[in-house]
C-alpha positions in Angstrom: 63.0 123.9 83.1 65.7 121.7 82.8 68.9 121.6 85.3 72.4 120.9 84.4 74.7 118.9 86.2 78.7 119.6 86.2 82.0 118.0 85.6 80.9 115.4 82.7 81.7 114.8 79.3 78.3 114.4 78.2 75.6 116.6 80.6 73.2 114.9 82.2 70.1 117.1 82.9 66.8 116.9 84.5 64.0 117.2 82.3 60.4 116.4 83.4 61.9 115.2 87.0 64.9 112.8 85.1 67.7 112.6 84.8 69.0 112.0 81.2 72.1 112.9 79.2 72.0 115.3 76.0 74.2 113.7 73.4 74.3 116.7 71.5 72.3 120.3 70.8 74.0 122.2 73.6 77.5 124.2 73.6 79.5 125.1 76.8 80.1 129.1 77.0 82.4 131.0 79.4 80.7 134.2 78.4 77.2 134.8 80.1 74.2 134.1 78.2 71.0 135.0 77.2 67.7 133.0 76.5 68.3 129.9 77.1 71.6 129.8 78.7 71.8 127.4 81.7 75.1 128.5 84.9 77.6 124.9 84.5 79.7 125.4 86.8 82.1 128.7 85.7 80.6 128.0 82.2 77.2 128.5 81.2 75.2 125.9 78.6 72.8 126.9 76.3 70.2 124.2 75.4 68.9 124.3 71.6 65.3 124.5 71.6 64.5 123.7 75.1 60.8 123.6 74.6 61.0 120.5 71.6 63.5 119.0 74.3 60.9 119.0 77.6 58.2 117.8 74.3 60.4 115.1 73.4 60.6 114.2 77.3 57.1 114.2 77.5 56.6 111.8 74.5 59.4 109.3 75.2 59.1 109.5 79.1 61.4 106.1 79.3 64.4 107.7 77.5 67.7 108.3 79.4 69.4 110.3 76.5 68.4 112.3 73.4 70.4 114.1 70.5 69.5 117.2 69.0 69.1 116.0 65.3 68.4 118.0 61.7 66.8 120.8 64.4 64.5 118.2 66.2 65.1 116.4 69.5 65.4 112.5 69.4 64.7 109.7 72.1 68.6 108.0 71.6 68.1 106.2 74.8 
């Protein structure tokens, strides 16, 4: 699972024991969620698709970023 870290612009997350940033394909809530809703700080995140990310991880293990794209998760970095 991944975990979020707080107070940046763009969230850098730990998937598969990294540390990378999601570009996109994740929206900051103040309301508590459901699913895949990840605690931020006083916010919660939820992550789209957070199974194709931690695939996307395990395909492009050198990546430091990825963007949610057209419903599919993308090595950016």
């Amino acid at each position: 699972m991944a975990q979020l870290e707080a107070g940046m612009a763009l969230p850098k997350i730990v998937v598969r024991g990294k540390q990378v940033i999601l570009l996109s394909g994740y929206c900051k809530d103040d309301i508590k969620g459901t699913g895949e809703a990840h605690r931020l700080g006083n916010h919660h995140m939820k992550v789209d698709a957070e199974d194709q990310l931690l695939l996307a991880a395990k395909k492009n293990p050198d990546a430091v970023a990825f963007g949610y794209v057209a419903g599919v998760w993308v090595a950016s970095a």
